[in-house]
C-alpha positions as CSV (number, residue, x, y, z in Angstrom):
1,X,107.3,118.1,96.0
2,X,107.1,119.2,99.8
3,X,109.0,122.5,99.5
4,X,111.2,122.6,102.7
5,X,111.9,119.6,103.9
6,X,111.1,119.7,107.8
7,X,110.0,117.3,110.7
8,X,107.0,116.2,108.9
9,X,108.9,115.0,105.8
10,X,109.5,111.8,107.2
11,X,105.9,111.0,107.4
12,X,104.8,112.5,104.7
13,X,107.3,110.3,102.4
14,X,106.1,107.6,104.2
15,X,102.4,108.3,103.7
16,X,103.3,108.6,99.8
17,X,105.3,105.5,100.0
18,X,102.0,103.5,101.1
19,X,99.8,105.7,98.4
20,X,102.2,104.7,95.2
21,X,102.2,100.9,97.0
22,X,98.5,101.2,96.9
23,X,98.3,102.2,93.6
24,X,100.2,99.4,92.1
25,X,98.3,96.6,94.2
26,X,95.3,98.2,92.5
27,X,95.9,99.0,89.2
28,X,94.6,96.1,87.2
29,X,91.6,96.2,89.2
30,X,91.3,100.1,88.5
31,X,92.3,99.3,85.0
32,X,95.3,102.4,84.7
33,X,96.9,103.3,82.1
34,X,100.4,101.5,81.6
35,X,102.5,105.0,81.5
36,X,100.6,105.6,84.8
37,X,101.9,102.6,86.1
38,X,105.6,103.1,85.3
39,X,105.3,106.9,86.7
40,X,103.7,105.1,89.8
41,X,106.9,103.1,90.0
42,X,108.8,105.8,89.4
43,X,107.6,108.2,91.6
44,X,107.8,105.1,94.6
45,X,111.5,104.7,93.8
46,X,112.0,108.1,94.5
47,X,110.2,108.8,97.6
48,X,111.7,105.2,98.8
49,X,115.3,106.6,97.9
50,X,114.3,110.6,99.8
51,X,113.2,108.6,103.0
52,X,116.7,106.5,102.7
53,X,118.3,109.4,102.6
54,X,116.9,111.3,104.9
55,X,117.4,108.8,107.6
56,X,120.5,108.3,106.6
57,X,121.7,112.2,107.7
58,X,120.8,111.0,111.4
């Protein structure tokens, strides 16, 4: 995903975060495919569960 994990991984979960959230809030308008909505939600659990993590080990 972002190979090493370093300073910057914070940000850059939370930038993806924001992308999959903008995804959803436009995907009837966009008119996506159903399996690339689910991956979309899938994908947004993920990086939402990394970032918990993450700041968590602090």
């Amino acid at each position: 995903m972002f190979g090493t994990l370093s300073g910057n991984a914070d940000v850059l979960l939370k930038r993806e975060i924001e992308a999959q959230k903008y995804l959803l809030k436009v995907a009837k308008k966009y008119k996506l495919p159903v399996e690339e909505t689910k991956k979309t939600l899938k994908n947004l659990k993920t990086y939402e569960e990394l970032l918990k993590k993450r700041q968590g080990m602090r």
